[in-house]
C-alpha positions in Angstrom: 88.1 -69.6 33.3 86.9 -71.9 30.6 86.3 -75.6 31.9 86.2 -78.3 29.8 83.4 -79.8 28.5 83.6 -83.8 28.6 81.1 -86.4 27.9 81.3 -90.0 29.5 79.8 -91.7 27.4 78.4 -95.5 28.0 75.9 -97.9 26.9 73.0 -97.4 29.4 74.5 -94.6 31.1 73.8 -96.1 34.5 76.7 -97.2 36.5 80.6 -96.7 34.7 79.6 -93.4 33.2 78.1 -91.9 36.0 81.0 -92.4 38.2 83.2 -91.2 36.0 81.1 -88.2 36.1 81.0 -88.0 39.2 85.1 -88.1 39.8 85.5 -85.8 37.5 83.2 -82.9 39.0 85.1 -84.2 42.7 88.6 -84.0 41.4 88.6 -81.7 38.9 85.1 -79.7 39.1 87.1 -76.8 38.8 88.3 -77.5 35.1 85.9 -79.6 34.1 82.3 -79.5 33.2 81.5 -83.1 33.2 78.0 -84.8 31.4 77.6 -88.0 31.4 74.8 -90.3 28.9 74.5 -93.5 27.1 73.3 -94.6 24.2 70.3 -96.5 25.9 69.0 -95.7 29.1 68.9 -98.0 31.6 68.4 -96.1 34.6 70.5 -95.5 37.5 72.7 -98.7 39.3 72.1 -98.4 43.1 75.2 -100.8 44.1 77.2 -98.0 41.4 75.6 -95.4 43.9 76.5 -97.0 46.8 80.0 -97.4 46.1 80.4 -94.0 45.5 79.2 -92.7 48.1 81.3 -95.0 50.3 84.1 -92.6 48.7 82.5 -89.7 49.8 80.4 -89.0 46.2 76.7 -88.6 45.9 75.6 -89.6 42.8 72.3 -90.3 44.0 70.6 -87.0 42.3 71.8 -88.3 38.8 69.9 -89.7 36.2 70.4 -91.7 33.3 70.3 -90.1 30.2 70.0 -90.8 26.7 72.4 -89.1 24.5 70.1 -87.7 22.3 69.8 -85.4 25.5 73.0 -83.6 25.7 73.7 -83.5 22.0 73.1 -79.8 21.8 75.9 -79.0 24.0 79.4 -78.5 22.2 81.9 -81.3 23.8 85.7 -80.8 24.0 86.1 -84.4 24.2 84.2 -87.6 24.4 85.2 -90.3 26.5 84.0 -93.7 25.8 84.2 -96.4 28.9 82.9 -99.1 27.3 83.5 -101.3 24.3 79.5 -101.3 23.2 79.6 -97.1 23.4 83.0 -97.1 21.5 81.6 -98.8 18.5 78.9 -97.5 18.6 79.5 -93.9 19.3 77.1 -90.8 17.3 78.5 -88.6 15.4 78.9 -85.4 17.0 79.2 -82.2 15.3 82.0 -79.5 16.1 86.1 -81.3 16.7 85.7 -83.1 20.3 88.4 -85.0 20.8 87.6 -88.8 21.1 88.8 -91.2 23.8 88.1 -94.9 24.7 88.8 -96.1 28.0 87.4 -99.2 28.5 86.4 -100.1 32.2 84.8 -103.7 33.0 81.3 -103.7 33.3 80.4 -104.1 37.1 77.2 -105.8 36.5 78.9 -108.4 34.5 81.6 -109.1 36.7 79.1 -109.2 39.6 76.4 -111.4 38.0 77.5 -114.7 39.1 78.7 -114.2 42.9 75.7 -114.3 45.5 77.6 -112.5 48.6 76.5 -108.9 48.5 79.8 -107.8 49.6 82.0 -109.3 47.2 79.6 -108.0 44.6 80.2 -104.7 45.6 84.0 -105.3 45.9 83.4 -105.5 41.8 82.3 -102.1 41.8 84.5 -100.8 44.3 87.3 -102.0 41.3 85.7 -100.7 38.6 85.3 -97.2 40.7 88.8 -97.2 41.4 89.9 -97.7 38.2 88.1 -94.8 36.9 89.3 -92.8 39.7 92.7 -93.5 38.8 92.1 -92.4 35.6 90.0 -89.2 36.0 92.9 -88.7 38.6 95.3 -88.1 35.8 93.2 -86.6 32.9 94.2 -83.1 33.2 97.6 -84.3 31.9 96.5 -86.2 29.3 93.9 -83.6 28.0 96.6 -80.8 28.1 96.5 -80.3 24.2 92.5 -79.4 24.7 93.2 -77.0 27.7 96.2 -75.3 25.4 93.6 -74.7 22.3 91.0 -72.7 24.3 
């Protein structure tokens, strides 16, 4: 069976990206063949790690990428989850489908509480969010599945 091949695409590929990547191989692994890279590298978030694995993920093997990196591989569609990547998104050759779906950027939501805890509670949203979205995405990307 043909799977998918998505990008998540982000600005430093570190945190909102990478979980989406990661849903997307849990939930759908078996349709999807998920990448994810930005275009800076910023390396990997730990408290983006940490939250996932709370939910039972293990993005800890991941790296941050740059997408010059996984330009050679022919995306289905590109997904944009933040603003920054949206606007500035590569041209990629071939006819991937282009989505934005803008998350908030966990880091910045977290940058002016001191509690550890409730600094995680930002990610914990921002991973939810993107779960719930990853949740329904074979729906939405029905038209892709249809053309292969």
């Amino acid at each position: 069976m043909y799977k998918i091949r998505i990008l998540f695409l982000c600005t430093g590929n570190s945190c909102r990206s990478q979980m989406a990547e990661g849903w997307a191989r849990y939930l759908h692994g078996d349709i999807f063949e998920p990448y994810s890279a930005g275009t800076e590298v910023h390396g990997m978030n730990q408290n983006a790690i940490h939250v996932m694995d709370e939910a039972g993920i293990d993005i800890s093997s991941h790296h941050s990428k740059n997408i010059e990196e996984v330009q050679h591989i022919p995306f289905d569609v590109i997904i944009t989850v933040c603003d920054h990547a949206h606007e500035n998104c590569p041209f990629f050759p071939g006819s991937a489908k282009r989505i934005h779906a803008g998350f908030d950027d966990p880091p910045r939501l977290a940058r002016s509480i001191n509690d550890p805890e409730k600094k995680l509670d930002c990610y914990r949203k921002v991973r939810d969010e993107i779960r719930d979205f990853i949740a329904q995405l074979p729906d939405a990307l029905q038209t892709v599945t249809q053309a292969r």
